[in-house]
Each structure stands twice: as structure tokens, then as C-alpha cells.
FIMI-12385 format. One line per field, with one value per residue (C-alpha): x, y, z; residue number from 1; chain. Coordinates in nm, 3 decimals, always signed. Each point is the difference from the previous one (the first is absolute). Layout:
u <- [X, ...] .
v <- [Y, ...] .
w <- [Z, ...] .
pos <- [NUM, ...] .
unit <- [A, ...] .
END
This chain:
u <- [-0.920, -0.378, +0.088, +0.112, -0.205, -0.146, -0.196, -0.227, -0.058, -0.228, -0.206, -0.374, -0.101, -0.153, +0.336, +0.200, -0.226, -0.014, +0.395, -0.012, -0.266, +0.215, +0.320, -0.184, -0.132, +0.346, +0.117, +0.198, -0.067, -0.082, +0.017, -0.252, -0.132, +0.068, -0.178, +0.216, +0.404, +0.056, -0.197, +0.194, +0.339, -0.120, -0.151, +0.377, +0.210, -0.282, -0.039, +0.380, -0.127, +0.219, -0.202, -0.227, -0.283, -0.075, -0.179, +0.153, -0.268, -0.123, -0.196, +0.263, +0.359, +0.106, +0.135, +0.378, -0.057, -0.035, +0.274, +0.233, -0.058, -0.074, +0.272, +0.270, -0.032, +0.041, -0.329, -0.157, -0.011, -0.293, -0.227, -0.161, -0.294, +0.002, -0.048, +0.327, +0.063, +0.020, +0.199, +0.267, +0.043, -0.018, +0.236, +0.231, +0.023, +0.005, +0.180, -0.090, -0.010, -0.134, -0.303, -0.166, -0.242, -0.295, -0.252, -0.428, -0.165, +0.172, +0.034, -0.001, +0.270, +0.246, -0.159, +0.112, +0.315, +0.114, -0.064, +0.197, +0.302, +0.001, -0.015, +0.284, +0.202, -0.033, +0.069, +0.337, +0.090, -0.046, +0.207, +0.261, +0.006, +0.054, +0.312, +0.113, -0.081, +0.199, +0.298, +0.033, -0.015, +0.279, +0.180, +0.004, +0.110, +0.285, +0.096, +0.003, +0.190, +0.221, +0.074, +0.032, +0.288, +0.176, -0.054, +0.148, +0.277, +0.106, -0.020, +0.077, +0.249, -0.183, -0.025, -0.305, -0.031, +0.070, -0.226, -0.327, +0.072, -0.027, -0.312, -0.112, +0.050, -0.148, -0.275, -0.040, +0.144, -0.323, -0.238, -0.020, -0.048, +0.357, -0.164, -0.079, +0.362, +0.134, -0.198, +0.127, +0.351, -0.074, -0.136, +0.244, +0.336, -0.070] .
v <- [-0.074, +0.086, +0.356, -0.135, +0.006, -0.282, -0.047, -0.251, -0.142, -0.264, -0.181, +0.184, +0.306, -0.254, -0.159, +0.242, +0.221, -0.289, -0.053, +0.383, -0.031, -0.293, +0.224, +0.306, -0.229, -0.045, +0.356, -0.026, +0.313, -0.099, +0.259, -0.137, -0.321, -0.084, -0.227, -0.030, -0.039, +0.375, +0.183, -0.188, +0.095, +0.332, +0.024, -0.139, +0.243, +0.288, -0.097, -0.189, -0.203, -0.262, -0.295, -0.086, -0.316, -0.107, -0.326, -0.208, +0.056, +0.354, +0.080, +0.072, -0.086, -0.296, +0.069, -0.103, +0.298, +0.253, -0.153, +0.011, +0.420, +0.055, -0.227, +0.068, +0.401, -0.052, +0.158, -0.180, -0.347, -0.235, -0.329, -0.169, -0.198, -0.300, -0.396, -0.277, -0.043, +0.417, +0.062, -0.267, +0.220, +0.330, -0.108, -0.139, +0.370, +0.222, -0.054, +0.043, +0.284, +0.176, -0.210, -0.251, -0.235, -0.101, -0.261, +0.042, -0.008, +0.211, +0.005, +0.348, -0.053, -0.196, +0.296, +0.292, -0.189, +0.014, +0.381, +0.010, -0.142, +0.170, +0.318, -0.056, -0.159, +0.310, +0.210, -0.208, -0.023, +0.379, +0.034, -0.202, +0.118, +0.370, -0.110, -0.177, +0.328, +0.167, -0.215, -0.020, +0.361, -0.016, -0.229, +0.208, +0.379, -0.226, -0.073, +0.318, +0.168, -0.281, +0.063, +0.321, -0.052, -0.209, +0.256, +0.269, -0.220, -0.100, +0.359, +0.235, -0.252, +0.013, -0.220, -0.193, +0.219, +0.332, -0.151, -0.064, +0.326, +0.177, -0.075, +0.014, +0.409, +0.011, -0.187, +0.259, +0.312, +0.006, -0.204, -0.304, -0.332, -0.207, -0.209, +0.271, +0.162, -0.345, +0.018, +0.292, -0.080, -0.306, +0.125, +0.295, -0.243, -0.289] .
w <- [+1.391, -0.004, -0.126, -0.312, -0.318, -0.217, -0.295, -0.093, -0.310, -0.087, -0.279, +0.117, +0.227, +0.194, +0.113, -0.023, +0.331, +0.200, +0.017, +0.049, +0.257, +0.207, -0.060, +0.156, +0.284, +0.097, -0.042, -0.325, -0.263, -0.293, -0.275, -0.240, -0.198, -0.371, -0.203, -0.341, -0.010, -0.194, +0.286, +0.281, -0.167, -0.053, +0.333, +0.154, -0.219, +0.145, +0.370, +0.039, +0.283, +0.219, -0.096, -0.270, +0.080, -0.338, -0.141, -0.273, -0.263, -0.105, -0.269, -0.273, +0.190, +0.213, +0.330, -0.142, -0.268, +0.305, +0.163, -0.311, +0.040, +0.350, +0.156, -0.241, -0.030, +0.416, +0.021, +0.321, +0.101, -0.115, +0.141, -0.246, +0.039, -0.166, -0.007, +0.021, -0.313, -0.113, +0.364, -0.138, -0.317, +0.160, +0.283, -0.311, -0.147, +0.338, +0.284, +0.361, +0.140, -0.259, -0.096, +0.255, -0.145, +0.165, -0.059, -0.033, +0.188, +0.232, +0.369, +0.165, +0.290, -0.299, -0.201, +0.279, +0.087, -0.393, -0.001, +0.297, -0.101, -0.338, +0.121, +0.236, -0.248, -0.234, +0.262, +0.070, -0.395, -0.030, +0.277, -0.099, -0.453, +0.188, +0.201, -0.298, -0.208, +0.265, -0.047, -0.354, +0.007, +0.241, -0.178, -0.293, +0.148, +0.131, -0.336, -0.123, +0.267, -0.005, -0.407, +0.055, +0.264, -0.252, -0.251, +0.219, +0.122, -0.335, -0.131, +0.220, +0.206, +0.334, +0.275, +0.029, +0.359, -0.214, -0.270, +0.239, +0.193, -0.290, -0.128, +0.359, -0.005, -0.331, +0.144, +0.248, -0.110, -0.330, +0.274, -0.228, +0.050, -0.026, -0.249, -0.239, +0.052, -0.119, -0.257, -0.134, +0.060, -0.177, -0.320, +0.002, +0.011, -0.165] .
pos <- [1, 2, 3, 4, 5, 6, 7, 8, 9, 10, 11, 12, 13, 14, 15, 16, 17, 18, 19, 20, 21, 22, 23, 24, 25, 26, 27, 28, 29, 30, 31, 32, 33, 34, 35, 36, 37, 38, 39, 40, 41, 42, 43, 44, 45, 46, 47, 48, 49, 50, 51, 52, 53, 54, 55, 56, 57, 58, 59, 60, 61, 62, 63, 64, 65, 66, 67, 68, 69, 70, 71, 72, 73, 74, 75, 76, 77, 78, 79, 80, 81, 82, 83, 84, 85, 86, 87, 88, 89, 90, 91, 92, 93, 94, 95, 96, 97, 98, 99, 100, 101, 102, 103, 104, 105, 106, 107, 108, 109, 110, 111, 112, 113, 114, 115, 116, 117, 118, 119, 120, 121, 122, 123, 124, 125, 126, 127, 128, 129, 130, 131, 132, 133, 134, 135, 136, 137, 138, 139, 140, 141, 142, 143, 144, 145, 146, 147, 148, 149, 150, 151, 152, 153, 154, 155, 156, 157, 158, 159, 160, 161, 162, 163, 164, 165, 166, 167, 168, 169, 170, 171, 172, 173, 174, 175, 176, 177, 178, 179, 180, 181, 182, 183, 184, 185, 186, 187, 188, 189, 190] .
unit <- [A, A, A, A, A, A, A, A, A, A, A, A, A, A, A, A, A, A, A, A, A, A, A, A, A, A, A, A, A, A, A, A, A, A, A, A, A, A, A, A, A, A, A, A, A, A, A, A, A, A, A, A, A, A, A, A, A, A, A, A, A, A, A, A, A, A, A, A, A, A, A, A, A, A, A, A, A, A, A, A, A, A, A, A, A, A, A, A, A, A, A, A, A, A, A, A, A, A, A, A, A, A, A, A, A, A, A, A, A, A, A, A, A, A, A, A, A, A, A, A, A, A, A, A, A, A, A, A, A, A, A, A, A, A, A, A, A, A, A, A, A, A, A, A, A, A, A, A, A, A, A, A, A, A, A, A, A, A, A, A, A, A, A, A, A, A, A, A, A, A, A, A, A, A, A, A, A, A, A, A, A, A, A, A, A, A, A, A, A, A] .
END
């Protein structure tokens, strides 16, 4: 996980290096620093990193207000810096994985831990919405080729064996996918 890339955002230059400074120390890359909400989502939609570090207040957004765009679009996962009372309302909007909350002033190993199991919780979740992508893809090209069976069966008065077979040599004989043979079967006999 110390390959992956995170950006920092925080209220001042000043505290914004030295969490980049303790990241480096332990290996992480850190893309760059931000000081003002618009340049860290700019930054995030320019350098798409796995995590970004940012601190509740910034100059002219909260930490929620990056959250609201960067958590939402899916763009990377975020910890926020920030005191009990604005973790409770943070943690009330975003749920965990996506944003962990973490409370000033920090400790580096709770700090380093955090980053830790962020990044492998992305890495799981981005696992798991491509499966799911893969499925409902799936899912769907069996629905097709499925109404297109129907379609031939009902039509052309073939068996649902006759029906699949033939849009299996279709598939085959003009080296297209079934799905897009169904397809065409579909919106050719309905």
C-alpha cells in the first residue's frame, strides 16, 4: 500500500508539509499539498490519488464540502482532520470506508494505521463494484439472448435448443459477440 498516492490538504503551507513530511518518513507518496478546498478538488480530479489527508477547515470550503464531491463522484477516499463534535457530523453524512475521521491533535501510528486501512479498503471496494460491474453486465447479455430465444421460438417455431443454436452460428459465423446478435434479432422481430 505505500505505492499508492495521497494528497494533502490543509488550512496553511505550514501544516500541510509537515503531514507530508511524516507521510514521506514512512514511505507514503504524496502527490502534493493544497491549502484552499477548489485547489484540493482540482488537484484530486488532476492527480486521482487513492487517498486524500485533508483538514476540516480550509480557507473557503469545509472538509464536508470536499467530501460531498470527492466521495460521491468515487474519486478517492478521504480522512478528515477534525475535532469531536465536526467528526460526529462528518461521520453522520459519510460512511466508513470511504471517509475516516480523525481527531487533533493527531497521533502518527493512529495517523499511519488510518492510511493503512483506507487504502486497503479502497482497494477491496474497487475490487468488489468491478465484479459487481461484471455481473450486472452478465446479467443483462443473459437477458437479451434469452428474449431473443423467445422471439425466435415464438416466430419462427423453434425449439429453445434450435433457438440458442442459432444465434450461436450467427454468433460465430459474422465473429460477433452473442449479445450483439440478440440484439439484432431483438430489434429486427419485435
Amino acid at each position: 500500500m505505500r505505492n499508492s498516492v495521497i494528497l494533502v490538504a490543509a488550512r496553511s503551507a505550514d501544516i500541510a508539509n509537515k503531514i507530508k513530511s511524516v507521510l514521506e518518513q514512512e514511505f507514503f507518496i504524496v502527490s502534493d499539498v493544497c491549502i484552499s478546498g477548489n485547489e484540493t478538488i482540482r488537484k484530486v480530479r488532476i492527480y486521482q490519488p487513492d487517498l486524500l489527508v485533508c483538514d476540516y477547515e480550509l480557507g473557503d470550503m469545509t472538509g464536508i464540502n470536499i467530501g460531498d464531491i470527492v466521495i460521491k463522484s468515487g474519486l478517492c477516499s478521504m480522512i478528515m482532520l477534525c475535532n469531536q463534535v465536526q467528526k460526529d457530523y462528518a461521520e453522520s453524512l459519510f460512511s466508513y470506508p470511504y471517509l475516516i475521521c480523525l481527531g487533533k491533535p493527531l497521533n502518527k501510528s493512529v495517523l499511519y494505521n488510518s492510511i493503512e486501512i483506507s487504502l486497503k479498503s479502497r482497494k477491496g471496494i474497487k475490487l468488489l463494484e468491478n465484479e459487481i460491474n461484471k455481473l450486472k453486465e452478465d446479467i443483462e447479455t443473459r437477458k437479451i439472448i434469452e428474449k431473443a430465444k423467445g422471439l425466435l421460438m415464438d416466430k419462427l417455431h423453434m425449439t429453445e435448443e434450435q433457438a440458442y443454436n442459432k444465434l450461436r452460428k450467427q454468433s460465430m459465423d459474422s465473429q460477433t459477440p452473442m449479445k450483439n446478435v440478440a440484439s439484432i434479432i431483438v430489434a429486427t422481430m419485435e
